[in-house]
N, C-alpha and C positions, 0 to 999 in steps of 0.2 A: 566461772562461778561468780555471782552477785558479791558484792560486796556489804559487809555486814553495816546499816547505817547508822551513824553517833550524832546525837542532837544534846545541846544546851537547854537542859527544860528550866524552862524560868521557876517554875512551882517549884522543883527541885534542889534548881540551884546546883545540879549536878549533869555531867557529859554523860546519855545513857544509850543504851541499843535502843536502835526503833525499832518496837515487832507492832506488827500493826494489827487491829483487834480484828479484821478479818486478809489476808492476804489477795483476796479477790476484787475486793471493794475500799483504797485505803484513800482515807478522806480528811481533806483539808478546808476550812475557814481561815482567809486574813480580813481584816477590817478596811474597806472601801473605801472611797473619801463621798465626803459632802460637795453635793453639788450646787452651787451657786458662782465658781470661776474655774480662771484656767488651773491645771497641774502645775504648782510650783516643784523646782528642783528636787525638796524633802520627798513633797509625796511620792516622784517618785523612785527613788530608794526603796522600799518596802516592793512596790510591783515587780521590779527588778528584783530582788531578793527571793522574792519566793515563787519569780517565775524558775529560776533556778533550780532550787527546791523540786516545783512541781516537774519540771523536767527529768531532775535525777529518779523522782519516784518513777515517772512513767518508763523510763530505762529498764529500771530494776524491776519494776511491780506488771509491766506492761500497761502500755496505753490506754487498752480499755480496761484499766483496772486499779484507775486513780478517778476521785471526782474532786474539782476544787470550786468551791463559792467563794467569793468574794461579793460583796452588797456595793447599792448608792443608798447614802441616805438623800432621800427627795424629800422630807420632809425635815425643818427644822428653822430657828429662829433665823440664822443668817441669809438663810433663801428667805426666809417673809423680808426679811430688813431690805434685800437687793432688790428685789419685788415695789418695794413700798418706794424703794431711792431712786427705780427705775421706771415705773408706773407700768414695767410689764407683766403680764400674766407670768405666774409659779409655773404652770406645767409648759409652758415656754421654754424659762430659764431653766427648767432642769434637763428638758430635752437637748435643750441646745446645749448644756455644758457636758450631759455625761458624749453626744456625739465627740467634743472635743478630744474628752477623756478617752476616749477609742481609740481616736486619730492619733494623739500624740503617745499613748503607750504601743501602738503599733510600731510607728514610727521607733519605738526602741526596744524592738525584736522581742516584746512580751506575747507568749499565747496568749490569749483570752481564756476564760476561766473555764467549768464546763456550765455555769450557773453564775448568771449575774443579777440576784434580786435588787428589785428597788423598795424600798422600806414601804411604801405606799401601797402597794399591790399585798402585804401582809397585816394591815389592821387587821382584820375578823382574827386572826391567829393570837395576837397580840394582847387582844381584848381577851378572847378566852384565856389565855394564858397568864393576867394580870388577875380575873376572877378567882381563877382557882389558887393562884397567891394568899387572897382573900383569903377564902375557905381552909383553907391550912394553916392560917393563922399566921401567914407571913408578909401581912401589907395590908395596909387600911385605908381606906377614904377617908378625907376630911375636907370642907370645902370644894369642891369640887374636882379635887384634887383626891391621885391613889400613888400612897409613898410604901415602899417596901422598908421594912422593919427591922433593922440593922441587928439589933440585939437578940433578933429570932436566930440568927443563923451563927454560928459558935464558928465557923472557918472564915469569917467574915476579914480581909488584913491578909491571908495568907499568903496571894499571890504575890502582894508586892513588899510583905515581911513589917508591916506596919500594925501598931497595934491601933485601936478606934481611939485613940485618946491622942499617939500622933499621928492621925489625920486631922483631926480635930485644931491641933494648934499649928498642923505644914499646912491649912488647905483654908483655899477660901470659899467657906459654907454657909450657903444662904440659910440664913438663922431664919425660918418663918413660923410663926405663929401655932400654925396646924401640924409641926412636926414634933412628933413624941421624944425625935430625938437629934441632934443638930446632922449627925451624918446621916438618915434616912433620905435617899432618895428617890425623885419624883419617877414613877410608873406611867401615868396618866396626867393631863392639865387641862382647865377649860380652854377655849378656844372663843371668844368673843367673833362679833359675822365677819370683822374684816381678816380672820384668819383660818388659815384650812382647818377642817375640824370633820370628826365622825360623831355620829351616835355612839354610847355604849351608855351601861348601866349607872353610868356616875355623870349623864348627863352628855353633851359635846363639845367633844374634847379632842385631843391630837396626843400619841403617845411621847413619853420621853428618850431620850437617846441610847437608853444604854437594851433598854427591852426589844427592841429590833431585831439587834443581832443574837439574844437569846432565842427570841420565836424563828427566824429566818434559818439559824446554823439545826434546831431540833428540828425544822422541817424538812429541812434538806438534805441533813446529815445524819438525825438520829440521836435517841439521848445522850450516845455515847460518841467520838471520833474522834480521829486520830488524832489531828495538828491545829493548833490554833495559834498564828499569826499576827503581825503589826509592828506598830514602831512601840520602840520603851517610852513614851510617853501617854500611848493608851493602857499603858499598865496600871496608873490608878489615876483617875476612880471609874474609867469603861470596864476593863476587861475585871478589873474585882468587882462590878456590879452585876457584870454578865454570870458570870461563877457563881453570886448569891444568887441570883434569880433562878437560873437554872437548876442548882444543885437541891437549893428548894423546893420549885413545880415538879422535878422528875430527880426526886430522892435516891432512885433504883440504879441513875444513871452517874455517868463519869464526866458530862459534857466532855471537853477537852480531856485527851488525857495528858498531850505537850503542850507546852508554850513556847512560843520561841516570838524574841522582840529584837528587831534591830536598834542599833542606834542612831545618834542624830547627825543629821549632815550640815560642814560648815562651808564658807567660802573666802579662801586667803586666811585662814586660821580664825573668821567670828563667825558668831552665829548669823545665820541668815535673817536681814529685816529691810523692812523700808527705808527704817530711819536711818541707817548704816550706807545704803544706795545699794546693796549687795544681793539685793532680790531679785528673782528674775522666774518666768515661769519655762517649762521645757518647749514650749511655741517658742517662747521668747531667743533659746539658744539654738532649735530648729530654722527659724525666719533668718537668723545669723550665717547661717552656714555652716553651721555645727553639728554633722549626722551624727543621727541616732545612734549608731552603735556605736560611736564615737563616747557619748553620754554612756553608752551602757556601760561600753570598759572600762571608764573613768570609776561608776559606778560600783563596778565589782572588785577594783583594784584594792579595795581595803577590807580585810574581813569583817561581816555584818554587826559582829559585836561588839567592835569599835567606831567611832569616830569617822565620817568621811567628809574628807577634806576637799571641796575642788576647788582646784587651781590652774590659771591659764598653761604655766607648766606642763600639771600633767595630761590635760588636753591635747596639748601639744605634741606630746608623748605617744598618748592615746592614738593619734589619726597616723602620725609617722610609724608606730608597729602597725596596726592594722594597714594600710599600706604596704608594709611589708611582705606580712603575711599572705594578704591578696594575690601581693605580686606570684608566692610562691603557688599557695593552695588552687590562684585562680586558673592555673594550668593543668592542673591535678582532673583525674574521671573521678566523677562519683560510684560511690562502691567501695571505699575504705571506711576500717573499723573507726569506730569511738574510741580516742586514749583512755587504756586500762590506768595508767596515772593520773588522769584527768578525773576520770571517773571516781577513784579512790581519797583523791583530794576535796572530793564533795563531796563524799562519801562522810570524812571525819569531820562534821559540823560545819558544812558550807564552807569549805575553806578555799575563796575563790584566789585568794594570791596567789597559793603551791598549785592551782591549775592553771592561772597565767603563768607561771613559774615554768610550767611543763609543756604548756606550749611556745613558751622561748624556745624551749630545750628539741622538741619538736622541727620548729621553724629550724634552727643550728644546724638540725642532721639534714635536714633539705627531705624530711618526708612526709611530701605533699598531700597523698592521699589521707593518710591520718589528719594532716593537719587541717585540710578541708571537713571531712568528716566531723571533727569533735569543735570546728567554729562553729557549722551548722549546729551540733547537738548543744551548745551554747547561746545560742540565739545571733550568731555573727553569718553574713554571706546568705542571709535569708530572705528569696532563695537562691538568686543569683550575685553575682558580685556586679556591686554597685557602683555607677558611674564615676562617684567621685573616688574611688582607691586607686581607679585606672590609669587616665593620663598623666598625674605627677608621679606617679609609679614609673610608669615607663620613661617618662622625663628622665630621672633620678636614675634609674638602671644605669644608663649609660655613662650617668659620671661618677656614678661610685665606683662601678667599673676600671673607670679612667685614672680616679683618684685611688684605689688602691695600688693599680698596674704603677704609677705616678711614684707610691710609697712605698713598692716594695725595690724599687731601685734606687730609691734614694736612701734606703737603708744599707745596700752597696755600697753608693758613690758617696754618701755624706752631705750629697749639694743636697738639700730641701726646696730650694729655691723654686721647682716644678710645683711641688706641693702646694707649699704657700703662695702661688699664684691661681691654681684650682679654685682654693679653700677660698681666696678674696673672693672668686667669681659667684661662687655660691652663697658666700655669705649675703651679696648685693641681690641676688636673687630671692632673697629670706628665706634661706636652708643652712639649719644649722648643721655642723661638721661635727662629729663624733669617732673619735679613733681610737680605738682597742686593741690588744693583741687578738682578741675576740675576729678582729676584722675591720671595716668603717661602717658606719649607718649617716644615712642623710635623713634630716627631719626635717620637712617642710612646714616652716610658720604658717601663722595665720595671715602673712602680705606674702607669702610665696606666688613667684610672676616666672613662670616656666617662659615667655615671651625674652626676658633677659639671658636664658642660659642660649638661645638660639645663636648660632654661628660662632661663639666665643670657642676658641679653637688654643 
């Protein structure tokens, strides 16, 4: 029997049952990145997150019977600015960053969505959909400028619990001339020749950021769908301008009926910046040697509603279970179920710790089958197991082997003296030593030299 799903609705504020508005067809929107560079490490949290997500639906709902979009925005000021810093062509640069974007979220075992619009290929939508803002009394032109009407719409604040007076003194708001009112914002803007621009009725212009993903998600999704996704920092003023626009144009509808936002990710406990040295993009930990599932575990080790912290630690962590795991699953036939606890533990709000949790517990009993199966249905071992979990695997067998056969006689004899000659060999090797009643685990560092452990007898 499925399992009943609980989400975190941000609108709510409350853990609720997912029923989804049609069980045949159940549809998700997260928010995309902007293309003009590589995937830094935040962005990607969110893919990861609600590739998750979209996995567990398509378990539950069946595969063909989840659709997910996710957008690029290609059009926007930081692509003119890299455009203008670079003297390359726009539809260059956006080509070539959303391929990156592909490359490096593959690389960390994310599906691809079933629908990946680009903001560009939906002007004619957009423009209609800004008009009829108009005509309902919900957004004006002025200057050659169409700003949506903050005071028209009475649910305006809800999502992110903010009344219009404080956003007005938390936010910093281009106070311009033509707006009736400081939080009104921009729909539509001119576009002078040195920047991309359409026709529409107010002249040529290029749309603003938040009306994309209203026209994109109603085209794709319908006025009404399921889930709508992103980081808590698109919570205001994107996804509460999305909500006014849409709730506006198509009255009748629910846009979103959930929200669901993760949080922000750190590194070594600060935020992530330049200025700090602590930035880095996921090419950046990929060209390192830093496989991708590696990044994903890391990833999912923290539930989405808190805080994620990486640290060389738990990196480190990260590649010596997985490793482990390998070692076991990678023996394992295909043809074992999906953990029914695994599955349950995503079930109650993404809760990706008590599903590492369970596949410890998993791994512990030595059952391979399961545990192959439900890595795959996670995005690990996809599709095969990957060269680097192998050889330090196999390395490692051997002298965990040795160092426990090692320990559990010297918990006889009392000499340790065998042990702590092991442990030295390993350590200079860079494999750190771990010893439990649990059993021993070897973690191999990031200067682990399997070349040292050879002949050391």
């Amino acid at each position: 029997m499925a399992p009943t799903i609980r989400l975190t609705n941000t609108r709510t504020r409350t853990k609720e049952d997912f029923a989804p508005i049609d069980p045949g067809n159940v549809r998700m929107y997260v928010c995309g990145p902007t293309v003009y560079d590589r995937a830094h490490l935040g962005n990607a949290r969110p893919v990861v997150v609600f590739d998750v997500l979209y996995r567990l639906l398509r378990h539950v709902y069946g595969t063909d019977h989840v659709t997910y979009v996710r957008n690029f925005t290609d059009v926007d000021d930081k692509i003119n600015a890299r455009a203008a810093e670079t003297g390359r062509d726009i539809a260059a640069i956006t080509e070539e960053t959303i391929g990156w974007f592909h490359e490096d979220m593959d690389a960390l075992g994310a599906l691809r969505p079933d629908h990946a619009p680009r903001a560009t290929g939906w002007i004619a939508q957009m423009v209609e959909m800004i008009a009829d803002l108009i005509a309902r009394g919900h957004a004006y032109a002025a200057e050659g400028h169409v700003l949506f009407d903050v005071n028209s719409y009475d649910g305006y604040g809800r999502l992110s619990g903010r009344s219009v007076e404080d956003m007005i003194a938390g936010a910093r708001v281009e106070v311009a001339p033509y707006k009736k009112h400081p939080m009104d914002f921009v729909l539509w803007k001119p576009s002078g020749p040195d920047l991309p621009g359409w026709d529409s009725p107010w002249g040529r212009g290029r749309p603003g950021w938040h009306i994309e993903c209203s026209a994109m998600a109603g085209g794709l999704l319908g006025e009404s769908f399921d889930i709508h996704g992103g980081g808590n920092d698109l919570m205001f003023p994107h996804h509460e301008n999305e909500i006014a626009q849409s709730a506006c144009a198509h009255p009748e509808g629910d846009f979103a009926r959930v929200w669901l936002h993760n949080e922000m990710l750190q590194v070594e406990g600060k935020k992530m910046s330049k200025s700090l040295g602590n930035f880095f993009t996921v090419r950046d930990l990929l060209d390192d040697g830093i496989p991708g599932e590696v990044i994903r575990f890391v990833l999912l080790s923290a539930h989405y509603r808190k805080p994620m912290d990486w640290t060389a630690q738990k990196r480190q962590e990260a590649e010596a279970t997985l490793r482990r795991w390998y070692g076991l699953a990678g023996a394992a036939p295909d043809g074992g179920d999906v953990s029914e606890g695994v599955v349950n533990a995503l079930a109650d709000d993404l809760n990706t710790p008590a599903a590492i949790a369970e596949l410890h517990r998993l791994a512990h009993a030595e059952d391979a089958p399961t545990l192959r199966a439900t890595l795959n249905f996670l995005g690990f071992m996809c599709p095969d197991l990957p060269a680097w979990a192998v050889e330090p695997a196999a390395d490692l067998g051997h002298w965990r082997d040795r160092l426990a056969a090692e320990r559990a006689a010297a918990m006889q004899s009392k000499d340790f003296a065998g042990v702590d000659r092991l442990k030295a060999i390993l350590k200079e090797a860079g494999v750190e030593v771990r010893m439990s009643k649990e059993g021993v685990d070897l973690l191999p560092g990031p200067g682990f030299d399997a070349s040292k452990l050879e002949d050391r007898e």
